[in-house]
C-alpha positions as CSV (number, residue, x, y, z in Angstrom):
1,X,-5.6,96.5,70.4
2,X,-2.9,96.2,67.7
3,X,-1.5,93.1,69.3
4,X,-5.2,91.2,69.4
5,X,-5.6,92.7,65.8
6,X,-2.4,91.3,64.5
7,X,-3.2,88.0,66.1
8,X,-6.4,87.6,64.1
9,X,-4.3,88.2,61.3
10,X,-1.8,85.4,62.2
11,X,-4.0,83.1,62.6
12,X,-6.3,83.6,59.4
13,X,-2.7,83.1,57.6
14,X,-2.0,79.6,59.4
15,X,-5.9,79.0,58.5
16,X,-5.9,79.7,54.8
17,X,-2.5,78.3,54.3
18,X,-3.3,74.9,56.1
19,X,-6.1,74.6,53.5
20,X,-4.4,75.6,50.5
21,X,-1.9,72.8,51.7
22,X,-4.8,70.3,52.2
23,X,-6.3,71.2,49.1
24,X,-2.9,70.6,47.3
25,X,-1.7,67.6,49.1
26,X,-5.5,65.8,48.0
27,X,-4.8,66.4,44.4
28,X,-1.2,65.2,43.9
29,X,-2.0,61.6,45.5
30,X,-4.8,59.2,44.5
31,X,-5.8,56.0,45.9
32,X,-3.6,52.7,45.3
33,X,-5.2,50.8,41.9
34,X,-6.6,47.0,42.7
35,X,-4.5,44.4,40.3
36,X,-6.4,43.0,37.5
37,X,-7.1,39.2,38.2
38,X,-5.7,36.7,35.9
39,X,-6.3,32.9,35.7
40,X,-3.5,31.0,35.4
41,X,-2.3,27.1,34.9
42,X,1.0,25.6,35.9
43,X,3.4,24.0,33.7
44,X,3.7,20.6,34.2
45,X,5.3,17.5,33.0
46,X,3.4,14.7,31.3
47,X,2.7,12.1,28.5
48,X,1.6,13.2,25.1
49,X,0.1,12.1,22.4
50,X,-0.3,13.0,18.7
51,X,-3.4,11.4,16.4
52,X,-4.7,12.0,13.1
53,X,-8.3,11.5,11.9
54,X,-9.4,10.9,8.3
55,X,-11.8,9.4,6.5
56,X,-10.6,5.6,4.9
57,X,-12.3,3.8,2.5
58,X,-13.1,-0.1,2.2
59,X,-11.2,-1.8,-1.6
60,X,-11.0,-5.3,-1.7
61,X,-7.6,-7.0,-1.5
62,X,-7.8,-8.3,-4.9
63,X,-10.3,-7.4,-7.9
64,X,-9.6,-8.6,-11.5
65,X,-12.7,-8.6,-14.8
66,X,-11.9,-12.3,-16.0
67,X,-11.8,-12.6,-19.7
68,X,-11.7,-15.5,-22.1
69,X,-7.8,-16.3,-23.5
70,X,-9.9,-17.5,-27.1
71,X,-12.9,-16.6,-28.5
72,X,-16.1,-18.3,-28.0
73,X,-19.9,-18.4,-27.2
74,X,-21.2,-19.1,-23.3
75,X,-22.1,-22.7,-23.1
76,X,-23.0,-22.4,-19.3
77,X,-22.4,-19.6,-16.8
78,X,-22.7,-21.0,-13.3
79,X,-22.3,-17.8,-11.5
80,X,-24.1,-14.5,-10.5
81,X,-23.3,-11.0,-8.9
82,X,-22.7,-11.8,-4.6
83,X,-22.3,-15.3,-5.6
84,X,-19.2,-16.6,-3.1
85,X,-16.4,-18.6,-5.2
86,X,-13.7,-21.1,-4.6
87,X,-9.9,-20.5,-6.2
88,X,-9.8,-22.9,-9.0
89,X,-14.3,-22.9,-9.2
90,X,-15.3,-23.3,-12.8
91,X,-17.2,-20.1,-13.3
92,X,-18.6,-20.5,-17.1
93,X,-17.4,-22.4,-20.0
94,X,-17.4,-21.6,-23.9
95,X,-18.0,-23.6,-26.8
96,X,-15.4,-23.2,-29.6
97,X,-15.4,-26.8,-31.8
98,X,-12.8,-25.6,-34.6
99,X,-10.5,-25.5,-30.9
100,X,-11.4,-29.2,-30.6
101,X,-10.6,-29.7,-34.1
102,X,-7.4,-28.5,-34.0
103,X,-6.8,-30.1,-31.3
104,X,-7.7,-33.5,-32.8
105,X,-4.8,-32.6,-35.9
106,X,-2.5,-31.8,-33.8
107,X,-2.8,-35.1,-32.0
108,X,-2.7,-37.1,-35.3
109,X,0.5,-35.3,-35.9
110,X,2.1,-36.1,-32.9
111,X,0.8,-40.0,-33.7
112,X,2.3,-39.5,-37.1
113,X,5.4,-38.2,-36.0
114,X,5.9,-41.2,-33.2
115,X,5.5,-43.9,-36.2
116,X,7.7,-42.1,-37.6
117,X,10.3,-42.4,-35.6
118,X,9.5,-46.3,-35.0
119,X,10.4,-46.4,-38.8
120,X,13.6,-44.7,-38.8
121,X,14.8,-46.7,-36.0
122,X,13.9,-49.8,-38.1
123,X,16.0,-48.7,-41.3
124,X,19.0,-47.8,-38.6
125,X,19.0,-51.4,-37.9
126,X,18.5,-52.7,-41.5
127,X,21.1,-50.5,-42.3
128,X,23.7,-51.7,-39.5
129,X,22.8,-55.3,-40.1
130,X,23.3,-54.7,-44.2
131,X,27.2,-52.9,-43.1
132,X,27.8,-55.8,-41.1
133,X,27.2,-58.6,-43.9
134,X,29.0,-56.1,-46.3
135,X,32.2,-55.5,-43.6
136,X,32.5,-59.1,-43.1
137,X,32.9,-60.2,-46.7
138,X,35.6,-57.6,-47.7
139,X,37.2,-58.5,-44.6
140,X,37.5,-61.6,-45.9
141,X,38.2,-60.8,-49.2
142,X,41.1,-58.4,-48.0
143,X,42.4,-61.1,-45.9
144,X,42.9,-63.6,-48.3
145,X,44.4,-61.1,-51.0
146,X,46.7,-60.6,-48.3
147,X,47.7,-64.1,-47.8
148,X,47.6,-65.4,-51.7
149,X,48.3,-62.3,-53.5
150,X,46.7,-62.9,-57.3
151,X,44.2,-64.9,-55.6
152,X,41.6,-62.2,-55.5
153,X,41.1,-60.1,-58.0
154,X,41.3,-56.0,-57.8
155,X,38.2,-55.0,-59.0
156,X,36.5,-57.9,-56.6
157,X,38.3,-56.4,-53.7
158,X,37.8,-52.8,-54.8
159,X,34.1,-53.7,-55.2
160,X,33.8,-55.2,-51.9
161,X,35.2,-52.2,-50.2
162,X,33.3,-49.6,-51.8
163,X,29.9,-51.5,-50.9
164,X,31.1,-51.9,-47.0
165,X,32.0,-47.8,-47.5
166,X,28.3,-47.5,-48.6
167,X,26.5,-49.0,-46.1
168,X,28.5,-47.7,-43.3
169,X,27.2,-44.5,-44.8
170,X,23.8,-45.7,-45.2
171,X,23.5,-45.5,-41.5
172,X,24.6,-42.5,-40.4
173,X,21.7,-41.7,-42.9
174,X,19.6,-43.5,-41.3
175,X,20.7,-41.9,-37.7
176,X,20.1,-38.2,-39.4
177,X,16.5,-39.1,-40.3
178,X,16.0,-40.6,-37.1
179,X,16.8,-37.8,-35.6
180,X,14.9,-35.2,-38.2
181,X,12.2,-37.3,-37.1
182,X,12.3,-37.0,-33.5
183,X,12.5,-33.3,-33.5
184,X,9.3,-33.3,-36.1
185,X,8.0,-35.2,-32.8
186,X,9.0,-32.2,-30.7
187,X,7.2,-29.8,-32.9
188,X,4.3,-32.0,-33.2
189,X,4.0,-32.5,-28.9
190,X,4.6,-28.7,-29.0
191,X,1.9,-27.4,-30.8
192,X,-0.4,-30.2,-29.6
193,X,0.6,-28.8,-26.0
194,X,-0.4,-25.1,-27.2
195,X,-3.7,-26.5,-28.7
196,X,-4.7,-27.9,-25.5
197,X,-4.1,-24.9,-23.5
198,X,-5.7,-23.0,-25.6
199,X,-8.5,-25.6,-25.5
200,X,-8.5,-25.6,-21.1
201,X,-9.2,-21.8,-21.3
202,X,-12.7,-22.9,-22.6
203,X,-13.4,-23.2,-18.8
204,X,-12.8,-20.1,-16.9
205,X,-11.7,-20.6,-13.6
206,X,-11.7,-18.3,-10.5
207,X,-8.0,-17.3,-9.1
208,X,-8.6,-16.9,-6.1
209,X,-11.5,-17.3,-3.3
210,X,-13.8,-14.6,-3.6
211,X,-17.1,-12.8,-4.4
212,X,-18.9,-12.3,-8.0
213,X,-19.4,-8.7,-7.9
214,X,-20.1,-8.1,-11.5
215,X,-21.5,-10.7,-14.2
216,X,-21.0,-9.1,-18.1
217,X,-21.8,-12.1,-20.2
218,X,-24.9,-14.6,-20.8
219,X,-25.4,-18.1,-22.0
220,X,-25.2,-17.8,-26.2
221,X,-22.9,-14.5,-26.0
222,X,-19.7,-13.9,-28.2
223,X,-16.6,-13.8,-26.2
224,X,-13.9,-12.1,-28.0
225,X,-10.5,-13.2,-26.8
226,X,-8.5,-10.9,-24.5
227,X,-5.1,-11.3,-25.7
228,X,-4.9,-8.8,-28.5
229,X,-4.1,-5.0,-27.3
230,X,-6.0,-3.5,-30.1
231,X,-9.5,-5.0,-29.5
232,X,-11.9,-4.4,-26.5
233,X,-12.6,-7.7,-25.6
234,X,-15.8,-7.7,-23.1
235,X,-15.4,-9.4,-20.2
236,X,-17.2,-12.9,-18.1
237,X,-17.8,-11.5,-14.7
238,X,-15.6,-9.9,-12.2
239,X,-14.7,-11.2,-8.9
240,X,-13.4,-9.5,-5.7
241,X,-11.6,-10.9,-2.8
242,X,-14.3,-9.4,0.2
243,X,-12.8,-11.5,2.8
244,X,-9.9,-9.5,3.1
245,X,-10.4,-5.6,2.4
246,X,-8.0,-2.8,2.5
247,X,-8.6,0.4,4.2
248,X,-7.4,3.3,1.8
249,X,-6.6,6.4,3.7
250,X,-5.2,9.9,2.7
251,X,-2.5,11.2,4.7
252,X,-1.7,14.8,4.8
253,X,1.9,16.0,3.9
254,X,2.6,17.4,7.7
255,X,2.0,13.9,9.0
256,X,3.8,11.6,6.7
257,X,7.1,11.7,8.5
258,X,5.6,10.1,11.1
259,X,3.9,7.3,9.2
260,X,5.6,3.6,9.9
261,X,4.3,0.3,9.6
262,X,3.1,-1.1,12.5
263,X,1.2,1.9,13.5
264,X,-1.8,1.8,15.5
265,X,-5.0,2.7,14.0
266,X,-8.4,2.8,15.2
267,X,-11.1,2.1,12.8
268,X,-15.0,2.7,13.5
269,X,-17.8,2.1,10.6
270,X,-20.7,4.0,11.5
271,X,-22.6,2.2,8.9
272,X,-22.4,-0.2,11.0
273,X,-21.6,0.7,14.6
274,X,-18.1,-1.5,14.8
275,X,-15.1,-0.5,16.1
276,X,-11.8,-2.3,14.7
277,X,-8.0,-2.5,16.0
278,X,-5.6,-2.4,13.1
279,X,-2.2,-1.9,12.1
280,X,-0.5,-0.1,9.0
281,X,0.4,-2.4,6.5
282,X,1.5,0.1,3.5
283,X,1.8,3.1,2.2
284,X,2.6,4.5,-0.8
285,X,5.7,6.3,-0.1
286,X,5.0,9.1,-2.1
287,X,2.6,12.4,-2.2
288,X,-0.2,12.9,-4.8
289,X,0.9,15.8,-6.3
290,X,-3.0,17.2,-6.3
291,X,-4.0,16.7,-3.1
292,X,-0.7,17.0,-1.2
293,X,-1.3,13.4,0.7
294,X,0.0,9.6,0.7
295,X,-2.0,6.6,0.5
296,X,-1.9,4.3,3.7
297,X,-3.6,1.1,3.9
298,X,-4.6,-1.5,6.7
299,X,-5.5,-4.5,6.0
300,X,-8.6,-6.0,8.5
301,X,-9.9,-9.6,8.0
302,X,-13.9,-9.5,6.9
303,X,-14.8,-13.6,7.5
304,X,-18.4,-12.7,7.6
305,X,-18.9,-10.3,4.8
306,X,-20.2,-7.7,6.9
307,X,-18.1,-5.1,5.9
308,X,-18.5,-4.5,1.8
309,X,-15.8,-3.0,-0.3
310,X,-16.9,1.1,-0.8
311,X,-17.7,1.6,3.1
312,X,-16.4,4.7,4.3
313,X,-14.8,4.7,8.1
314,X,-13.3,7.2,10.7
315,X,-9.7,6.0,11.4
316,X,-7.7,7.6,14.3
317,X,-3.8,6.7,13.4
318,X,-1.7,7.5,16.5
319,X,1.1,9.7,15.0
320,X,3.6,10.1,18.2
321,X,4.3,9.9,21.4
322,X,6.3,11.8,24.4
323,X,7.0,10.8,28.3
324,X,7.9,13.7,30.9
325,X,7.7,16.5,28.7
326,X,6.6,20.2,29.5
327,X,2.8,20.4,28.6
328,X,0.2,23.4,28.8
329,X,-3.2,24.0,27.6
330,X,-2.9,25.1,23.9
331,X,-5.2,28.0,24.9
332,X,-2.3,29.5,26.8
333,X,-0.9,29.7,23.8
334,X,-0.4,32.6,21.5
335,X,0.9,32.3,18.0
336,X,1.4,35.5,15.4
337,X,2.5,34.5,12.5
338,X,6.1,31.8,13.0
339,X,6.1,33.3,16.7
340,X,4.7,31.6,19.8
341,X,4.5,33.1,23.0
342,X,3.2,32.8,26.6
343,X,2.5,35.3,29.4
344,X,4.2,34.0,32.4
345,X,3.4,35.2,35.8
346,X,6.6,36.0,37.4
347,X,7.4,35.4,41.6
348,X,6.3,39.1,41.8
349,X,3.0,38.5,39.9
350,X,4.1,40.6,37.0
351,X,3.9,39.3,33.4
352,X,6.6,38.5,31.3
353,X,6.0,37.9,28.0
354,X,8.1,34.2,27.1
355,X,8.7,33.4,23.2
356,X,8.4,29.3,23.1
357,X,9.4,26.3,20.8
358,X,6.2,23.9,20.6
359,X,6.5,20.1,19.9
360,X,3.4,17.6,19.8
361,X,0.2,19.5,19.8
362,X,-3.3,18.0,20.6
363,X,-6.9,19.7,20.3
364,X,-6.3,21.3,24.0
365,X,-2.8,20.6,25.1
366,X,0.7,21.6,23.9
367,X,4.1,20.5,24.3
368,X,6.7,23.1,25.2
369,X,10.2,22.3,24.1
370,X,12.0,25.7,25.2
371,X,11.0,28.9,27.0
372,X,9.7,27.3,30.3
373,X,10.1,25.7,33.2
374,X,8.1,23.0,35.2
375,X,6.0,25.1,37.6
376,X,6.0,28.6,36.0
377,X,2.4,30.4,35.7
378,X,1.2,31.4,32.4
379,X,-1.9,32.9,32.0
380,X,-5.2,30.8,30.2
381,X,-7.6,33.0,28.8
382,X,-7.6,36.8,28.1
383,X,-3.8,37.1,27.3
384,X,-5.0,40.4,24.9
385,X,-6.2,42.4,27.6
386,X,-2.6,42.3,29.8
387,X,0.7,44.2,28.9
388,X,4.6,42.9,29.9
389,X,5.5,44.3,33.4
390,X,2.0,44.5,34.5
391,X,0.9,43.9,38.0
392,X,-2.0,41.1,38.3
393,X,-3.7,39.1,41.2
394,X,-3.9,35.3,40.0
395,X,-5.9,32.5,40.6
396,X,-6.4,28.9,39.2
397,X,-7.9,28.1,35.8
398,X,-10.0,25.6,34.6
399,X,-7.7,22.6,32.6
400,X,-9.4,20.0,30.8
401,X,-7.9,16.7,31.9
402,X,-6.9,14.5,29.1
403,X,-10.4,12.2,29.2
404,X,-11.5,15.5,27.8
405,X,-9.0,16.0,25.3
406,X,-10.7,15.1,21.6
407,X,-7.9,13.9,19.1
408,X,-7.3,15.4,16.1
């Protein structure tokens, strides 16, 4: 009876102590965690391409207000505003008759002065012939003191030499006012030329093939000349060069370096619905020191006048470009501050957290120029939500291909 007893006993033990095992055993382990997914993309090599989009605006190539060189009232203006021009076209003319006058004085001078001249050549040869009378006769004079001395008398021969003297001087005077003369012809031509230019600026001319854009004066009105910097002379009319327009475009400071003529830009005018091809012709070489940006300019040919100076237009100027080079999406990216970083998804499919060195950078795609290699995983979306070390499952991502890519 003890020995059954005691073997009740034993066996309760073995029961309560198996479940106080059991009991302890379930709360010391717990199931195995599922890894979080993660999408990832693959680093791959690739061309890339940096743009720039601003807004341009249409100048002509060349726009000057043409003013009148002398003062003078409109006879005839032939022109009005979108009136197309020829260089060297008469646009208007002005009536100035104390120009003409002048003019007409400085003529008679110039006639005045050439008669001139015609005289003082005339007394060089009355004076030469006159020396060469005189010169002959003390010649002989001299001669024939020389071989009959006595036979001549001193004061014959002194007067004979003292006339030849004189009239050899006589026409070096005349030379001298000969040549007086002619330079009185110089003056005289001289301000006769001045007159007449003055007098040609009565027609204002167009300098260069164009469009009237602006017309300021009427037939009957006062033209004050434009050549003295303390009036405000009014000008004719102004006239642009339209066939030939510049694109005026403001280029931020982060893209100047890589500015350089010859660039490619692409120009559409939604005004108008065209797209253009053009090239960079200029820049400035220098910021605007208020809005931090250089002025670039293209020049595109406009035969047909459809484009008009003031037109705005979308240009696309195609900063840079890189062959074989590490790309990912630039929402792989993380950037804090100066620091950029990527979580890479190790052989083990733990993250690593990667600091990188970017390059070109498009709306979706980036190029990596250290902290990668071609084929490592780096996750696309939700980088917050996962901590270095962790374990994850991944999968594919979605990438937009480069059709889908929309420059900057």
């Amino acid at each position: 009876m003890l020995r059954r007893r005691s073997s009740w006993i034993i066996v309760i033990l073995c029961l309560v102590l198996s479940l106080a095992f059991f009991l302890l055993h379930g709360r010391g382990t717990k199931a195995p965690e599922k890894a979080r997914a993660a999408a990832v993309v693959n680093v791959s090599r690739g061309t890339l391409a940096s743009s720039l989009t601003v807004a341009g605006q249409f100048q002509p190539y060349q726009e000057v207000d043409l003013h009148a060189k002398v003062s003078g009232y409109i006879r005839r203006i032939s022109v009005d505003i979108g009136d197309r021009v020829r260089q060297g076209q008469i646009l208007a003319t002005l009536e100035i008759p104390e120009l003409q006058d002048q003019l007409a004085g400085t003529q008679a001078q110039v006639r005045h002065s050439q008669s001139e001249i015609g005289r003082a050549q005339s007394e060089i040869a009355r004076a030469q012939s006159m020396y060469a009378a005189l010169h002959a006769a003390y010649t002989r004079l001299e001669q024939a003191a020389k071989e009959k001395p006595g036979l001549i008398a001193e004061q014959e021969l002194d007067d004979a030499r003292a006339k030849d003297q004189e009239s050899q001087a006589q026409i070096d005077v005349a030379k001298a006012a000969l040549d007086a003369t002619q330079q009185q012809l110089g003056v005289s031509t001289a301000d006769s030329h001045r007159v007449q230019t003055l007098s040609n600026y009565s027609a204002i001319a167009a300098p260069f093939t164009g469009v009237v854009t602006m017309r300021y004066a009427d037939t009957g009105s006062l033209i004050q000349a434009g050549t003295a910097s303390n009036t405000q002379s009014m000008p004719v009319v102004r006239v642009a060069q339209s066939d030939l327009l510049r694109l005026r475009m403001p280029v931020p400071e982060a893209d100047v370096p890589y500015i350089q003529i010859g660039g490619e830009v692409q120009v559409k005018v939604n005004s108008t619905g065209r797209t253009f091809e053009g090239k960079i012709i200029r820049f400035t070489r220098a910021l605007d020191t208020n809005t931090r940006t250089m002025l670039t300019e293209v020049d595109l040919p406009n035969p047909d006048l459809i484009l008009s100076p003031g037109m705005y237009a979308e240009t696309v100027i195609q900063l840079q470009q890189k062959t074989n080079v590490l790309i990912v999406p630039f929402q792989a990216i993380i950037q804090n501050g100066d620091e950029a970083y990527v979580l890479v998804v190790n052989t083990s499919n733990h993250v690593e957290k990667r600091n990188v060195t970017l390059g070109i950078q498009t709306a979706n795609r980036a190029e990596i120029m250290s902290g990668v290699q071609e084929g490592d995983r780096v996750i696309a979306s939700g980088q917050g939500g996962y901590q270095n070390g962790e374990s994850v499952a991944p999968h594919p991502a979605f990438v937009p291909t480069a059709k889908q890519e929309v420059s900057e």
